[in-house]
Every structure is written in C-alpha cells, then in structure tokens.
C-alpha positions as a Markdown table, in Angstrom:
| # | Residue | x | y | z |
|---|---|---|---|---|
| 1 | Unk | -37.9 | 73.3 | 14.6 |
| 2 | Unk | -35.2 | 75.3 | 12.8 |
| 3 | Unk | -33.3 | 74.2 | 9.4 |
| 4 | Unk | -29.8 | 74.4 | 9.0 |
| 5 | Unk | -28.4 | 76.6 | 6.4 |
| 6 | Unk | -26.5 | 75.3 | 3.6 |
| 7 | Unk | -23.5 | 77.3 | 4.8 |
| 8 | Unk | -23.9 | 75.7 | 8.4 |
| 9 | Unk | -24.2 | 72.4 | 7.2 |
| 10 | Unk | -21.0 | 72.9 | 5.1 |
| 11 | Unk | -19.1 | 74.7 | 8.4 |
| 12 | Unk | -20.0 | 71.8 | 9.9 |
| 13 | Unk | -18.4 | 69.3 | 7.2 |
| 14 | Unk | -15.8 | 71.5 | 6.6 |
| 15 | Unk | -13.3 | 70.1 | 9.7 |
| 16 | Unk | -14.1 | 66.2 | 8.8 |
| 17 | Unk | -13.6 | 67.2 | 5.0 |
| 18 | Unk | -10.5 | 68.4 | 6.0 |
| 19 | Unk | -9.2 | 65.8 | 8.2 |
| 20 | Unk | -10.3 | 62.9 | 5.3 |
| 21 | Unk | -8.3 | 65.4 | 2.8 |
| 22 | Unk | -4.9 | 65.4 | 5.1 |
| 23 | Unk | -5.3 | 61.5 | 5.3 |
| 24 | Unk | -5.7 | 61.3 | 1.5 |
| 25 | Unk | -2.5 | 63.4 | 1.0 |
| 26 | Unk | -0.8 | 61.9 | 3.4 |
| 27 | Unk | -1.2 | 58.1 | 1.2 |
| 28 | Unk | -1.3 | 60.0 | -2.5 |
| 29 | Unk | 0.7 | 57.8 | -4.8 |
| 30 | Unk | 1.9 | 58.5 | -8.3 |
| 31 | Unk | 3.0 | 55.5 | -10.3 |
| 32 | Unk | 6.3 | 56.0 | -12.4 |
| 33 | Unk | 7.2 | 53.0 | -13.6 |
| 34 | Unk | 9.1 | 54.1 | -16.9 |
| 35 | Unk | 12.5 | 52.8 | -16.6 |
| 36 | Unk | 11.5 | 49.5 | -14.8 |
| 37 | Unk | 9.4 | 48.0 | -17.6 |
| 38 | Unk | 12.1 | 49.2 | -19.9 |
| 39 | Unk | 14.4 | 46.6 | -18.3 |
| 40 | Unk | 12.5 | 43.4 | -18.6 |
| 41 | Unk | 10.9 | 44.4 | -22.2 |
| 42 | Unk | 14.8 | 45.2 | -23.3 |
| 43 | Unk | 16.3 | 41.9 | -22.2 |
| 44 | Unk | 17.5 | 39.8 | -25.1 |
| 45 | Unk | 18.9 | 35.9 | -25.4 |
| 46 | Unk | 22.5 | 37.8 | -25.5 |
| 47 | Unk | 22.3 | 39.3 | -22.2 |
| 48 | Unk | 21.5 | 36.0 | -20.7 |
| 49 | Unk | 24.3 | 34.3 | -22.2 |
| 50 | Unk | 26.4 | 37.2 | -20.9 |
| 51 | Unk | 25.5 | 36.9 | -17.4 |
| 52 | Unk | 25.4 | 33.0 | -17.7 |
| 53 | Unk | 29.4 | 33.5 | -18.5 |
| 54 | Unk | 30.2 | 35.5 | -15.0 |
| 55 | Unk | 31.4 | 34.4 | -11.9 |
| 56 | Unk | 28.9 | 36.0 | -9.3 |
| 57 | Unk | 28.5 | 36.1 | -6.0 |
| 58 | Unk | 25.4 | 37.6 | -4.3 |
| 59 | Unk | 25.1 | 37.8 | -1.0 |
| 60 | Unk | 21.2 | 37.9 | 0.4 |
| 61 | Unk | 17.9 | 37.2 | 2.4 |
| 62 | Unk | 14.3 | 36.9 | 0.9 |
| 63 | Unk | 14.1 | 39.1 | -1.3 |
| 64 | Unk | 17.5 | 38.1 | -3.3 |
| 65 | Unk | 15.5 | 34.8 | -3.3 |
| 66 | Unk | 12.5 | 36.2 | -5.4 |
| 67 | Unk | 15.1 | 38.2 | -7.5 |
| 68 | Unk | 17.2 | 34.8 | -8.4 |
| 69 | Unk | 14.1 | 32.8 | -9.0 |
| 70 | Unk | 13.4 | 35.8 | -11.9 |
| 71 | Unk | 16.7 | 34.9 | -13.1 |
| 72 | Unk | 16.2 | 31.2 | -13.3 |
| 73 | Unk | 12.6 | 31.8 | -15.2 |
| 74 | Unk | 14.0 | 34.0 | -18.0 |
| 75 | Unk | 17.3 | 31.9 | -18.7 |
| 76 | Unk | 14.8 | 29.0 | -18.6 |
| 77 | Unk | 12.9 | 30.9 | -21.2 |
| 78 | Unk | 15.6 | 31.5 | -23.3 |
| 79 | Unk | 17.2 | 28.3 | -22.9 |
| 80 | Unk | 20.2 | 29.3 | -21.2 |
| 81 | Unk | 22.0 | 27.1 | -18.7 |
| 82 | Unk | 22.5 | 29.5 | -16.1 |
| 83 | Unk | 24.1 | 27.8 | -12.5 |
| 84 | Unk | 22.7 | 28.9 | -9.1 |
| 85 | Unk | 24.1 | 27.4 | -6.9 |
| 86 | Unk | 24.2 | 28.1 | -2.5 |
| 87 | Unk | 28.1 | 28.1 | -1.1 |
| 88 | Unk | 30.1 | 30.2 | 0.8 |
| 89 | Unk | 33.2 | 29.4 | -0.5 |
| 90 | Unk | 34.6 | 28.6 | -4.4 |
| 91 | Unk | 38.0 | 28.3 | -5.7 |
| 92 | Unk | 37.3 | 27.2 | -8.9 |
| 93 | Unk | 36.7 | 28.9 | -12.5 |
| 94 | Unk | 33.5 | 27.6 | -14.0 |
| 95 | Unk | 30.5 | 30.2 | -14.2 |
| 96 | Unk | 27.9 | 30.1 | -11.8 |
| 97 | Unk | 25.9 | 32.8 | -9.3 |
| 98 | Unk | 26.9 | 32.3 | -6.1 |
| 99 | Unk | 24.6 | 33.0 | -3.2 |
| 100 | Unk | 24.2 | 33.0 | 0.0 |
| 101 | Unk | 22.2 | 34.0 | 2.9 |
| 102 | Unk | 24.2 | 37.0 | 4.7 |
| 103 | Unk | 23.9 | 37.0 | 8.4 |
| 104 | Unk | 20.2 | 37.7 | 10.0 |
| 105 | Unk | 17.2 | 39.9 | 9.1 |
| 106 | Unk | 17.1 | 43.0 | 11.5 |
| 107 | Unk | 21.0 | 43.4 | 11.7 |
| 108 | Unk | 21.8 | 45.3 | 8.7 |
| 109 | Unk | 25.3 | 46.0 | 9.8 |
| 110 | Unk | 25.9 | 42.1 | 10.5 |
| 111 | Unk | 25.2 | 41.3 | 7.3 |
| 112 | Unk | 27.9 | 43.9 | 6.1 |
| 113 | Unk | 30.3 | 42.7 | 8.3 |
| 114 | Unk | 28.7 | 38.4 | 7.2 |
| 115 | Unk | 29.8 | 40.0 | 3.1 |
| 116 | Unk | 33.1 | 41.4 | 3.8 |
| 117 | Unk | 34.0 | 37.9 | 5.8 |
| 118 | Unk | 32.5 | 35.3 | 3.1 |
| 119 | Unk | 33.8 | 37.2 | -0.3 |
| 120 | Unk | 37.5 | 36.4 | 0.7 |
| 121 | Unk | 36.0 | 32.9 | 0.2 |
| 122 | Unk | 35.5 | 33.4 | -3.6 |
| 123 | Unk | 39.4 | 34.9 | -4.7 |
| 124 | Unk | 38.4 | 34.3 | -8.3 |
| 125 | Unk | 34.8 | 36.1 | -8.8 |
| 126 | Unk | 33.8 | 38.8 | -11.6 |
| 127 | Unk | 30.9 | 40.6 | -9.4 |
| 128 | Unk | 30.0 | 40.9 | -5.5 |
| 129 | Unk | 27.0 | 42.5 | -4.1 |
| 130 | Unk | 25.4 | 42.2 | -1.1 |
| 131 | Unk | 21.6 | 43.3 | -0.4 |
| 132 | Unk | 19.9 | 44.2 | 2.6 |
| 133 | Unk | 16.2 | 43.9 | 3.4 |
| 134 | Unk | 13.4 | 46.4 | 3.9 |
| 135 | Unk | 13.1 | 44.7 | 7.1 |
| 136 | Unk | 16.7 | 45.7 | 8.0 |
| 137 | Unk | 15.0 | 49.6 | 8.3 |
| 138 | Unk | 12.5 | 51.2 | 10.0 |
| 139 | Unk | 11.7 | 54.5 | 11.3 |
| 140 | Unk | 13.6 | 54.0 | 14.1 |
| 141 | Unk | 16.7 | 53.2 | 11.9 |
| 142 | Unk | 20.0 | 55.7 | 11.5 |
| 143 | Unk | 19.7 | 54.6 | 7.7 |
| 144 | Unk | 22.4 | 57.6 | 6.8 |
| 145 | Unk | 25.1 | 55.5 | 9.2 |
| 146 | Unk | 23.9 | 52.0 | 7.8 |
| 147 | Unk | 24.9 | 53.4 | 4.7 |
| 148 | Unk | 27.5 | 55.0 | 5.2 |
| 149 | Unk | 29.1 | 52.0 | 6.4 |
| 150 | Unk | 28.1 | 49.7 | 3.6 |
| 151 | Unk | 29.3 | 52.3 | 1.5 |
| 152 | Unk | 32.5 | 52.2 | 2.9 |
| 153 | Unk | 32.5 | 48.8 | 2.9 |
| 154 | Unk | 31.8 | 48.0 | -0.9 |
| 155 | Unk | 34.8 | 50.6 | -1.5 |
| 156 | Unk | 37.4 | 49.3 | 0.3 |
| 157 | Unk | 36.8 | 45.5 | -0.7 |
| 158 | Unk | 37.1 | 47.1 | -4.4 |
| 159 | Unk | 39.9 | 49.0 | -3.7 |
| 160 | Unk | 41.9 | 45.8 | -2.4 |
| 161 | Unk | 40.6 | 43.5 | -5.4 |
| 162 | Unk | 40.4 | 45.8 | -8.4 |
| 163 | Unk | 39.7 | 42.8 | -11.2 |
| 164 | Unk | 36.0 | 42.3 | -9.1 |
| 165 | Unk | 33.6 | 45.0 | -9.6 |
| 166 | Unk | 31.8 | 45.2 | -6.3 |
| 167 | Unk | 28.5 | 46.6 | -7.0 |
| 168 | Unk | 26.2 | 48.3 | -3.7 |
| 169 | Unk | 22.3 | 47.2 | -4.3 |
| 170 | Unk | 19.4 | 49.8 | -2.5 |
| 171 | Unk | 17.0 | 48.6 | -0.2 |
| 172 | Unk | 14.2 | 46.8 | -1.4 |
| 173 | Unk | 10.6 | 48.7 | 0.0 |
| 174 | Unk | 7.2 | 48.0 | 1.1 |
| 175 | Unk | 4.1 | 48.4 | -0.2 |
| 176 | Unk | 1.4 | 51.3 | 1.2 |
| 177 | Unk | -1.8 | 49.6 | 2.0 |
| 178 | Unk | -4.5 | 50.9 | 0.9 |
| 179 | Unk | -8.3 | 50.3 | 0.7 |
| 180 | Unk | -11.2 | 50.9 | 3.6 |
| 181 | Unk | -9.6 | 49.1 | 6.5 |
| 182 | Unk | -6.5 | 50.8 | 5.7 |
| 183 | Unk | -8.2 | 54.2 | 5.7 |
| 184 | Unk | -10.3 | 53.4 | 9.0 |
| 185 | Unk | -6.9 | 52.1 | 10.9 |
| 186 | Unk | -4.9 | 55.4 | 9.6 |
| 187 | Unk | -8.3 | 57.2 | 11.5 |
| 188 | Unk | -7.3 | 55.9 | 14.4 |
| 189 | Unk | -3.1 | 55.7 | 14.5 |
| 190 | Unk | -2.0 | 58.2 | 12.4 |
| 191 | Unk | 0.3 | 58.4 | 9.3 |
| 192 | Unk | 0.8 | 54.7 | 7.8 |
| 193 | Unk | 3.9 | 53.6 | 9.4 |
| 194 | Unk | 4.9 | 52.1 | 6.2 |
| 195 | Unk | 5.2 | 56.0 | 4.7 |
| 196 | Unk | 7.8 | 56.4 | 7.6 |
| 197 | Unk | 9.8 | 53.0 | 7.0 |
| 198 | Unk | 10.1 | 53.7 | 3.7 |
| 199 | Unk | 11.1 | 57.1 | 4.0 |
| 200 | Unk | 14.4 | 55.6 | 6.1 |
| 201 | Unk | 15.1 | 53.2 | 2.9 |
| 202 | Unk | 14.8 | 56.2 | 0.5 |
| 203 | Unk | 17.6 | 57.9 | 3.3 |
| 204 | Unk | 19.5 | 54.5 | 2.8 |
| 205 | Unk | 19.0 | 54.6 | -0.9 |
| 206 | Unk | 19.6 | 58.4 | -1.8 |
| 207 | Unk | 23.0 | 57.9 | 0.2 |
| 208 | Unk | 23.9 | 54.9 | -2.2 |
| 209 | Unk | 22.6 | 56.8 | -5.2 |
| 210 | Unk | 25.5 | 59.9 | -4.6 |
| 211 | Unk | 28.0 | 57.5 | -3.7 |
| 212 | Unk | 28.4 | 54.4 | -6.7 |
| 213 | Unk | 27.7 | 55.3 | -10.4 |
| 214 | Unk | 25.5 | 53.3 | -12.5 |
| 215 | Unk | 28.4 | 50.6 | -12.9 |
| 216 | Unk | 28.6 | 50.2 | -9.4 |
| 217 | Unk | 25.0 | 50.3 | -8.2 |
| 218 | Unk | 22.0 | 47.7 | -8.6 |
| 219 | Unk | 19.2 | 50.0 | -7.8 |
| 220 | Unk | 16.4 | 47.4 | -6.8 |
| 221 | Unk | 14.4 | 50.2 | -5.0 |
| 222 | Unk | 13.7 | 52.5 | -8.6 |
| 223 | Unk | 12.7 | 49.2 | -10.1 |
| 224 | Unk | 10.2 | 48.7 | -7.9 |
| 225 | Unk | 8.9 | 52.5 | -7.4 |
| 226 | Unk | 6.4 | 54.3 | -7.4 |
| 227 | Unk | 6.4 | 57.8 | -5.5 |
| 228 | Unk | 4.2 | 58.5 | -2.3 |
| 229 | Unk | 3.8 | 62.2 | -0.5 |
| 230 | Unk | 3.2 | 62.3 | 3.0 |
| 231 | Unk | 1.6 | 64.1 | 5.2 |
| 232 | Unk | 4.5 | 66.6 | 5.7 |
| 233 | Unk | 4.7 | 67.0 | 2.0 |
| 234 | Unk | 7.9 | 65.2 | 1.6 |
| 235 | Unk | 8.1 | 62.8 | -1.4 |
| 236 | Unk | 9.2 | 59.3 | -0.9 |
| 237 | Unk | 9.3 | 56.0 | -2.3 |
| 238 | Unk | 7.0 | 53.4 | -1.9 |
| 239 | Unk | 7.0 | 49.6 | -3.7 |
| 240 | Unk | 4.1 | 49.4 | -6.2 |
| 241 | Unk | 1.3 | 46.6 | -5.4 |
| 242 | Unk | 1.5 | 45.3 | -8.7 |
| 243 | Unk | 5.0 | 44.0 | -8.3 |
| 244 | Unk | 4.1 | 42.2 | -4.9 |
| 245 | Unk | 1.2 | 40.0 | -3.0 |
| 246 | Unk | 2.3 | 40.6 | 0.5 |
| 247 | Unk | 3.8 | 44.3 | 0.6 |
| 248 | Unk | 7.2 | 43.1 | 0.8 |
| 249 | Unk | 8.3 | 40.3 | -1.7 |
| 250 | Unk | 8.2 | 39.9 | -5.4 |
| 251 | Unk | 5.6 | 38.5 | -7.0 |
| 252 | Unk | 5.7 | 36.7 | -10.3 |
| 253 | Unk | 5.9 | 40.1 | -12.2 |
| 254 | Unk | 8.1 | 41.4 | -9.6 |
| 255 | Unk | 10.6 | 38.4 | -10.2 |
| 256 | Unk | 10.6 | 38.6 | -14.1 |
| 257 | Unk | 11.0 | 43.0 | -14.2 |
| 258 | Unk | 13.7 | 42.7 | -11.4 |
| 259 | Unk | 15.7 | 39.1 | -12.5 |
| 260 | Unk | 15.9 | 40.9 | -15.9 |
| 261 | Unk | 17.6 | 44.3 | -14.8 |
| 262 | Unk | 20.1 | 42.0 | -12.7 |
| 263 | Unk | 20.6 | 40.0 | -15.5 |
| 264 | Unk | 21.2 | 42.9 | -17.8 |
| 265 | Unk | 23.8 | 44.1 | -15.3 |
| 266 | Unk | 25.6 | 41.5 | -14.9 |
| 267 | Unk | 25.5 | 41.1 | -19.1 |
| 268 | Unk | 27.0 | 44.6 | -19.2 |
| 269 | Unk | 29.7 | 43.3 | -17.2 |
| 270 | Unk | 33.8 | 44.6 | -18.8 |
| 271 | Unk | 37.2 | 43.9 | -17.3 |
| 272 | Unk | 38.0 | 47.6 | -17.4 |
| 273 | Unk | 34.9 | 48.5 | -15.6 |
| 274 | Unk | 36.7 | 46.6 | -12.6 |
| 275 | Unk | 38.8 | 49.1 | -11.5 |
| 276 | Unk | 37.9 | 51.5 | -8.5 |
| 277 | Unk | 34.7 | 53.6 | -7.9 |
C-alpha cells in the first residue's frame, strides 16, 4: 500500500484551502466604530434641552422607531421633557418631534412621495427628515435613482421653505451573519446575500454623502458601521452585531449610540443654517 507524500497531501488540500479562503474574504469585517461612540459619550444635558426646544418632524418606519425610543431613554435620563408625539398634521408652536409612519416598507419612492405630501401639513416646523429602511433596498434595487430622487426631493422642499432645514438621513443596514451555519449555507449558495444588499445601501448612501453637507445629512448608516470586503474585493458597509439582535433593528445600545447623534443634531440646530443646501 503506498503513502501519500506530504506535497500530495497538501496538492490535495490546496483547492478546498482555497475555496474556504475566498469564502473567508468574501465575509472579512473590520470594525470602525470611532466616530459612533464619540456621539453618545459626547452628549450632554444641554444638547437635550436644545433638541427638546425644536419643532421636528420625522417621517419613518421601524427603525425610526428604535431611533426615537433612544431619544426618549436619554432625555428620560437627563430629566428632560422631551414630547413625541404620532400626527400628521400640526399648526401650532409648542416643541415636540413629530412622527409618523411614511407610506409602506418596500416602496422607497412612495414614502418620498408620503414626506413631500404630509410636511405641507406642519407650515411651522424647525427640521424635516424622512428615512427609508434597509428593507426599501436590495440587490435588485436602482439605489443611484432612489436617491437621486430623494435627493431631489429634500432640495426642492428646502428651496420652497427656506426657515426649515430639511435634513436627507442614509439607509439604515443589515447585519452579516456569521458563525458555522452561516459558513455551511454560504458553501452551498454563494456570496451572503446580505454583502449584496448592503452594497446597494452603501450606493444609496455614498449618493447622499456627495449631495448634503454635514448640516443637511443624518448619516444613520456610519453610526452603525463597520466595513465588510467581498468577494470581488470591493469594500462595503455592513451594520455591526453589537448594535442589533436581529440583523436589522437597534438594540438597546443601538438605540442609546444613534438617539444621541439625532439628538445632538437636532441640538446643533441655527436659524441661519436654514437656508438652502
């Protein structure tokens, strides 16, 4: 009976050692959280009272949800009566956040079009942003023409009211699974599709990011961050699993990191930043 070599053995091995390294590239994650944890360590009783002062209206779907309930934990903390209150429609004065939920998940553009309808609702409001979910793209997705039309969007509404500073928010992303199931199923279908949804949010996002300074942009994506390669080598973004317990939605530490960089923003909030972007 004959042996094999240590250089077969290792020819043979080579082609599976191969394949298991393309898979591993193909999921490698870098965390970069930085900025992020800056936000929420940052945040002081000030900024809270700031934002509890403003007239807000934030137009949403689930994720805006977990983002608010951040919001309501740290003013809590703080001891700052900050009003959240659901309406499509306000005429008065007093201070408050006013949300709502903007059309239906999976129709990115009718949630545009549900923003640009409701906001003439609220003629007296200091800030207006409307978010879309990660749901609202895929792979499949023309994410440069969904944002290109939000973008366009977000302008014109601050071009025709000038003393509300409308502010365009990125796409919230998913989280890459990971772990031995994930790495068997990836065996079997390829490329996590998650890699390839979020690399049509970072599209989505990157468009936002050249188009609205940092006065005019909440950028929810980089707060929850961390970058991914893929298999063709292109870097994307991916959410981090520490921020989330399902892949998609903020967790308790999601909620208190992101509710404290919307809080800041709206703290940083000036009547001559109003005009035009």
């Amino acid at each position: 009976m004959q042996t094999q070599t240590g250089r077969e053995r290792a020819c043979l091995l080579a082609p599976a050692l191969g394949g298991f390294l393309a898979l591993a590239a193909a999921f490698l994650v870098f965390s970069s959280p930085g900025y992020a944890e800056e936000q929420a360590v940052s945040l002081t009783k000030a900024d809270v009272e700031a934002a509890a002062r403003q007239r807000v209206l934030f137009a949403h779907q689930s994720v805006g949800a977990n983002i608010l309930d951040g919001v309501r934990k740290l003013a809590d903390e703080n001891n700052v009566k900050l009003t959240i209150t659901e309406s499509r429609g306000d005429e008065g004065k007093a201070p408050a956040i006013f949300q709502f939920m903007a059309g239906q998940n999976g129709d990115p553009l009718g949630k545009i079009k549900d923003f640009v309808s409701t906001s003439s609702s609220f003629p007296d409001i200091d800030v207006a942003m409307v978010k879309i979910c990660y749901v609202d793209l895929n792979k499949s997705s023309d994410a440069t023409a969904v944002a290109k039309t939000y973008a366009d969007a977000i302008k014109t509404l601050q071009r025709a009211r000038p003393s509300t500073r409308f502010i365009a928010v990125t796409s919230p992303l998913t989280a890459v699974p990971s772990g031995a199931k994930a790495w068997v199923k990836s065996l079997i279908k390829g490329s996590s599709p998650e890699l390839a949804d979020n690399e049509k949010r970072k599209d989505f996002n990157d468009y936002l990011r050249k188009e609205f300074d940092k006065d005019h942009l909440f950028d929810l994506a980089a707060l929850e961050a961390e970058k991914a390669v893929a298999d063709d080598g292109k870097e994307i973004e991916v959410m981090r699993p520490s921020l989330t317990s399902d892949g998609g939605h903020l967790n308790a530490a999601g909620q208190r990191l992101v509710g404290a960089a919307f809080i800041k923003l709206l703290a940083a909030q000036k009547p001559e930043q109003h005009a035009g972007n």
